[in-house]
N, C-alpha and C positions, 0 to 999 in steps of 0.2 A: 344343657343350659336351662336354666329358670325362669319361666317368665317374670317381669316386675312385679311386686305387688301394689305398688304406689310409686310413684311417681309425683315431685314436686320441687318447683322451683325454689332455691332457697338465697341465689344471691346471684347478679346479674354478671359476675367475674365468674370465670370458670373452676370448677372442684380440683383441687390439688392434693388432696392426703385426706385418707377416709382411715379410720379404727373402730374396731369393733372391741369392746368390754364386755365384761359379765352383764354390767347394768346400763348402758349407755352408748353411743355412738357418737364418735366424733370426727369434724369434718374442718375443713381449711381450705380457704378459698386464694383465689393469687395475690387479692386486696388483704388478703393476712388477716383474716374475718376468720375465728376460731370457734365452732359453735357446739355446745354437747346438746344431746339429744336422748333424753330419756326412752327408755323402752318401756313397751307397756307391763305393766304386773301381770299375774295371774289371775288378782281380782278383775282387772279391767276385763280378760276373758270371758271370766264368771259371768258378770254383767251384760256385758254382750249374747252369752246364752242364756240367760236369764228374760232379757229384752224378743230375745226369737221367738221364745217358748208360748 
């Protein structure tokens, strides 16, 4: 098992249906709150080791 990487609350009804996409993640809550979720680019990466460096 994996530890989390993040952690974050996104809606005060409990998580019902999670997918994962090529490009996105989507979630569903029991209030039927349907939410996509971009994933980061590659650039966003870059950037971030760009910033370390």
């Amino acid at each position: 098992m994996l530890p989390p990487v993040l952690s974050k609350t996104v809606d005060k009804d409990p998580l019902c249906w999670l997918e994962f996409t090529e490009d996105s993640i989507l979630t569903s809550c029991k209030s039927g709150h349907i939410r996509t979720w971009l994933r980061p680019s590659d650039s966003t990466t870059q950037l971030d080791e760009a910033v370390e460096s």
